[in-house]
N, C-alpha and C positions, 0 to 999 in steps of 0.2 A: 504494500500500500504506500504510495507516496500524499505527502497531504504538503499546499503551500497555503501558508498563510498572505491573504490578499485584503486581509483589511484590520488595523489593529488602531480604533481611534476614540478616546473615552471607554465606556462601557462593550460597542459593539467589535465585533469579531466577523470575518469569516476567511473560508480557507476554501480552495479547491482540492479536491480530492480525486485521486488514480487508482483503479482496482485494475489490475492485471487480466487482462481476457483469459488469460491458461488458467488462474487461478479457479472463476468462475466458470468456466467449462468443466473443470475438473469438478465443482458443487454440483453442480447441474446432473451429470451423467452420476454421482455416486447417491442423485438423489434417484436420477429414473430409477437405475440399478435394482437399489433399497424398496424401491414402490414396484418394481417389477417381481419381484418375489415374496412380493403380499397380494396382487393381483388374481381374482377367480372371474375367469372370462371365458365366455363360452368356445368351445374348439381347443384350447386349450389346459395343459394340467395345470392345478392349482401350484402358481409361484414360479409356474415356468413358462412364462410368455416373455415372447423375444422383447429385447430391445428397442428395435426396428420398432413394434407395433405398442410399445410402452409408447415410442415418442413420439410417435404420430398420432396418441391419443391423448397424452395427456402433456407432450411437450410443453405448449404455450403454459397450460398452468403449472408448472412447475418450474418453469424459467420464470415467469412473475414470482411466485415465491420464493425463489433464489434471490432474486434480483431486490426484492422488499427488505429480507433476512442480511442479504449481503449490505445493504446501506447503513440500513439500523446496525449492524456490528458497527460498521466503518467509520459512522456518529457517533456512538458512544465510546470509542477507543480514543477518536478525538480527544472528547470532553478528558475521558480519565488520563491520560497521558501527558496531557496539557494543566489538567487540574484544574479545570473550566467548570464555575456553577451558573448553568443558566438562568437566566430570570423565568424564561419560558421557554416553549416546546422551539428547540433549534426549527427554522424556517429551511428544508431541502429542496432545491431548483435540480432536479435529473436531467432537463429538459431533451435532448433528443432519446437517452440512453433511457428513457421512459417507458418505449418501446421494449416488452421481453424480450418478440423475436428478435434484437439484435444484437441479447447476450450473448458475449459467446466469440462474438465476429471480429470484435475489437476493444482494446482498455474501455472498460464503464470509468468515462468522467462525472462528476457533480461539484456541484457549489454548497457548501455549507453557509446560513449566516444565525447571528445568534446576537444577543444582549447577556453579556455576565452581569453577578450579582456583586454590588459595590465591595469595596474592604469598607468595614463596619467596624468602631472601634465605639465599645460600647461608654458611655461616663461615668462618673464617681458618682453613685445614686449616695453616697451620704453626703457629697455637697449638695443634695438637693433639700429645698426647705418645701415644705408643706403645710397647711392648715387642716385640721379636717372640723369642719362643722356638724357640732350636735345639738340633737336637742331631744329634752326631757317631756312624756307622756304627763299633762297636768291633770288634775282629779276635774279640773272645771272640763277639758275638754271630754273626758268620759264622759261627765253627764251630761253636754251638750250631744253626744252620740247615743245615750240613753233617751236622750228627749227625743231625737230622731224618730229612732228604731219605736218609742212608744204612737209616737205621731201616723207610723206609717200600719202600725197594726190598731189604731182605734177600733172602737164597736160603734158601729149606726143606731139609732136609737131613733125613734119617732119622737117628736116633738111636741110633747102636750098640747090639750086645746087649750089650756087660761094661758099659759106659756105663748104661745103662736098667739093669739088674740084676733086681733084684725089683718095684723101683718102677713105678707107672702114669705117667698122663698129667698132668704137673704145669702148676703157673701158666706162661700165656705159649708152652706149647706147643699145636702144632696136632696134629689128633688126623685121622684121617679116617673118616669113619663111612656106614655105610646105616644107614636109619630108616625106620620104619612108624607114622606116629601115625595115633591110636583115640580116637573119642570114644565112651562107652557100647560100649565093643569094638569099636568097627566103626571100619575105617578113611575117612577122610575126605578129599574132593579136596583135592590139593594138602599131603597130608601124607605124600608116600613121597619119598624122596630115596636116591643111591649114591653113592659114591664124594664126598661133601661134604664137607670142608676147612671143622674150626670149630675157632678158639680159645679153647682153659684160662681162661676169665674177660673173654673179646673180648666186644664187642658185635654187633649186628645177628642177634642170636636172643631167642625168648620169653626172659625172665626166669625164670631158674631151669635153665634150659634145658642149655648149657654148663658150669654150675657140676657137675650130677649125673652129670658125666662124668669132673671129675678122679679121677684114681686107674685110669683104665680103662685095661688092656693091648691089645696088638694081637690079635684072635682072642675078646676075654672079649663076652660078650651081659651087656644090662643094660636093665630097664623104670624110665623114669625119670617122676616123676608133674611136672603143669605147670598153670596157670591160664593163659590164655589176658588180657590186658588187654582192660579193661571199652571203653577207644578203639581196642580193634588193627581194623584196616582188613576185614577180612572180617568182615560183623554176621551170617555164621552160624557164626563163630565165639569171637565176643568173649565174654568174660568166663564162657567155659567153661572146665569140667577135660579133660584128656585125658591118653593116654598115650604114649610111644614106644617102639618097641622099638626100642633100640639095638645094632649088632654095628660094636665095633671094629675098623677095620681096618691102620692105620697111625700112625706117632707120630714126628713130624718136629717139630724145632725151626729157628728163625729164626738165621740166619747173616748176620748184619751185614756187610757188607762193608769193608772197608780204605779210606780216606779218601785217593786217591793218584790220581794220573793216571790209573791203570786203571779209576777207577773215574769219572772225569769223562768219558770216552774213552767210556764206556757209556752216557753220559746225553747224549752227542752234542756235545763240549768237546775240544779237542786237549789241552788241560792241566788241572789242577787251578788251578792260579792263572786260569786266563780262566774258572773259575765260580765260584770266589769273586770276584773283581771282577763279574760279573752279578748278584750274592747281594747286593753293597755296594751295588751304583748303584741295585736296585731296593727296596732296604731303605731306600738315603736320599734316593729319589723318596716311600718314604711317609712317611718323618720328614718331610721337608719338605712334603708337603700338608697334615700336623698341625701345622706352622708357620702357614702362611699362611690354616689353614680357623681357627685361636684367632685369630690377627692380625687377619683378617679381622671375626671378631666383635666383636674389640675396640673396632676401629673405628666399625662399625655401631652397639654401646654408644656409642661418645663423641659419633655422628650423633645420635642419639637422642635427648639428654642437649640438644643445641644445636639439634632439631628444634620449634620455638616456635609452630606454627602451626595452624591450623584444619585437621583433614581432613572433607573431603566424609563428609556422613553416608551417603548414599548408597552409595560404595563402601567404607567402613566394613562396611555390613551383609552386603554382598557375602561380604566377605572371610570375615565370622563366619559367614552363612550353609555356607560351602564348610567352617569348620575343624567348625560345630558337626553337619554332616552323617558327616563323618572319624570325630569322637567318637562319635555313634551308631551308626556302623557299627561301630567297636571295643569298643562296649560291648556290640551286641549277639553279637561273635562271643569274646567274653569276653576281649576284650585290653586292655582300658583301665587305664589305668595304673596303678599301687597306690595311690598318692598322693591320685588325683581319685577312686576307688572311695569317699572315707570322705566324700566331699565331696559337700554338696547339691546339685540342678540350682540354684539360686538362686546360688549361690556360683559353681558353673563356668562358666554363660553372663556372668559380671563377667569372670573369671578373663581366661575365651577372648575378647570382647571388647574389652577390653583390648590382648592381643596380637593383634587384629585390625585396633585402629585403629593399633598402633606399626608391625604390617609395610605400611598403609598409609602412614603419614606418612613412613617411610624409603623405599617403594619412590619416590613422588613425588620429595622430595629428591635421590634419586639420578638420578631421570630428571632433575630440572632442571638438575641440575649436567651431564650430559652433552648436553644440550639448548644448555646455554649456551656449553658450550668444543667445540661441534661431533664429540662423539664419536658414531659410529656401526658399527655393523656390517657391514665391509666384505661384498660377493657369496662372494669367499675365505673369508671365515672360516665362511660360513654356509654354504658345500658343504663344507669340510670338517665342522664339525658333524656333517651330512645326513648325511656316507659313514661318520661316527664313529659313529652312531646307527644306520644300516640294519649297520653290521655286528655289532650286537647279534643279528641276526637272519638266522643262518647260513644260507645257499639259498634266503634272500628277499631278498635285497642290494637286486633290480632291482625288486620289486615296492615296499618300503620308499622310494625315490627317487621313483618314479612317484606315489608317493602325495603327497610331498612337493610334484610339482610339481601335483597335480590338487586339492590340499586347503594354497593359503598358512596356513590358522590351522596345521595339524601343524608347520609350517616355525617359526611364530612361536614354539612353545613352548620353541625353541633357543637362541631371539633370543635372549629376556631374561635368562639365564644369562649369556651371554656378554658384554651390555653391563651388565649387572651386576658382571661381573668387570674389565671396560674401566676403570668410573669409579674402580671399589675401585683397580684401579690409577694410574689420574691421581692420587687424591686421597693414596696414599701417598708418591709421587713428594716432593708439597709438605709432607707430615707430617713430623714428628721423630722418628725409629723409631730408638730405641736394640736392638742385638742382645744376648742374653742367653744364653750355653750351659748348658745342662741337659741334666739325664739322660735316656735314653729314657721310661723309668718317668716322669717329672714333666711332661715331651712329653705324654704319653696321660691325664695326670689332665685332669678335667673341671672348670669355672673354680672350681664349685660347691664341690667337695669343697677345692679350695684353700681356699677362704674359708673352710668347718669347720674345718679344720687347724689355719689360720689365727688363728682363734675361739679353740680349746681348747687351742690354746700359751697 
């Protein structure tokens, strides 16, 4: 094999390469040979069919797969010889030697090209300072979350007659009604209902809807006028007028229950104190992942900041390619950002670019740093993942796993979360992370909006 190298400039590489025509004639024929004495073809005994009609049967494909086999060696002998880490799958140009039939005839040339992966020199993660912001689960905010949870399980109660008086159906009461809606007088599928339970100013009815009921008694009829919204899900009924006829039948208010044992006993608790302590640990499991997801940034910011090195252009474009296809899909389903809305294409593929090659240069970095101190993702941790993620998907649990094991890329998209979480963890281990108690409120500010703050003090 002769190989010249023909392009040695930053990151990128390539070389042409020479295979010997004797050499691959000689693969070639020791593969018919080999497949000629596993062959059972009729006219002949098994494993003894000529040559001659091995190669006229199965020549072309077995001179392809010489010729596939023979590159792939010639590629990777490259790399290892050289001590070459690609960033990505080396790029092979065969171009006329493409052709099976012409193994054989004369030296197979190719072009190899390829992007290597930078020299990475990892930093003193204990000259790195860090904050981690926390904060403490308060007894007030339990029972604001008690008050919730009771609000949302009230009992309805009918509303006495001295009680009610003269009065209708006021805010926050439920009313109970049959209804008849009409468009152009006619009534329309899906607009008759009985006995439906809507609240004094609730949501999940047309706008306007609910409102032209306050004031209605148990027994009173009422035609209440409505538009239909221009997005409401039925297009043979959006952004129509229609009407309802209304007949009130009932007028029941929300009865909040008592905040006591009886009432945790009901939500499935022997006590009240063992659901507030569930209310606390799960309130300060998400304080604390709003710790360590800012922490976490932080760091990645200070990676950044000491990340000095060349990234592959190559997986550069990659990466923008995927973010700037995200962005066109958001823009065309109208959700693109406020921000980038005022902003030209010229400016946002810098913008996005930008943060294409930073989540390259840090995702590298981090791989190297776990590359060098031996971290990896144990079998354990990646079934748990698997059974953490198929149960995303209630009554497919077993199909979800199956998949995992019949498709490794599904499996790998687990990986990298997790040994991303690995190294973030090694590397704060050696960091200097001072703790800071703050409020929940200042927990949930965003770095951004600190730094206005910040600013306009």
């Amino acid at each position: 094999m002769q190989v010249t190298e023909t392009l040695s400039e930053g990151l990128k590489r390539a070389y042409t390469v020479v295979l010997p025509a004797t050499d691959l004639e000689s693969r070639r024929m020791e593969r018919l040979t080999s497949l000629g004495k596993t062959l059972n073809l009729p006219g002949f005994r098994p494993g003894k069919v000529p040559l001659a009609v091995v190669r006229q049967r199965f020549g072309t494909a077995v001179s392809a797969e010489v010729l596939e086999d023979s590159v792939n060696e010639a590629t990777q002998k490259v790399l290892s010889e050289r001590g070459l880490r690609p960033a990505q799958q080396p790029k092979v140009d065969l171009g006329e030697a493409a052709d099976p039939a012409r193994l054989g005839n004369a030296d197979l040339e190719f072009k190899v090209e390829l992007e290597i992966l930078p020299e990475i020199t990892p930093p003193d993660f204990s000259g790195i300072a860090l904050t981690r912001k926390k904060a403490e689960v308060a007894a007030e905010a339990v029972d604001t979350a008690l008050r919730e949870i009771a609000s949302r399980n009230r009992d309805l109660q009918d509303i006495p007659a001295e009680e009610l008086g003269d009065r209708g159906a006021a805010q926050g009461e439920v009313i109970t009604i049959d209804y008849v809606g009409k468009i152009d007088g006619t009534p329309f599928p899906g607009g008759t209902g009985t006995d439906t339970d809507v609240e004094i100013g609730g949501q999940g009815f047309i706008p306007g809807f609910a409102e032209q009921m306050e004031g209605m008694k148990p027994g009173e009829s009422r035609t209440i006028n409505v538009t239909f919204p221009a997005e409401y899900g039925s297009k043979e009924l959006a952004g129509k007028d229609a009407t309802f006829d209304i007949t009130a039948k009932r007028l029941r208010k929300g009865v909040t229950p008592e905040i006591d044992d009886a009432f945790a006993t009901k939500l499935g608790f022997e006590t009240l104190e063992e659901l507030r302590d569930l209310l606390t640990k799960r309130m300060q499991q998400e304080y604390d992942g709003m710790s360590r997801l800012r922490l976490k940034r932080q760091l990645l910011d200070e990676l950044a900041d000491r990340a000095a090195f060349a990234t592959p252009e190559g997986m550069v474009e990659q990466e923008f390619a995927q973010i700037w296809q995200r962005l066109e899909s958001d823009k065309a389903a109208g959700r693109l950002d406020e921000d980038d809305k005022a902003k030209d294409e010229d400016t946002l593929k810098a913008e996005y670019r930008a943060i294409a090659e930073r989540r390259v240069r840090l995702g590298l970095l981090l791989s190297e740093i776990g590359r060098i101190n031996n971290i990896v993702v144990s079998n354990d941790e990646m079934t748990r993942a698997m059974r953490a993620e198929a149960a995303r998907y209630p009554g497919q649990e077993a199909q979800m796993m199956e998949l995992f094991q019949k498709y490794p890329g599904a499996a790998d998209a687990l990986r990298g979360p997790i040994f991303e979480d690995k190294v973030v963890d090694y590397i704060l281990e050696l960091a200097t992370v001072t703790d800071e108690v703050v409020t929940p409120e200042e927990l949930a500010k965003e770095p951004e909006d600190e730094k206005a703050e910040a600013g306009a003090a």
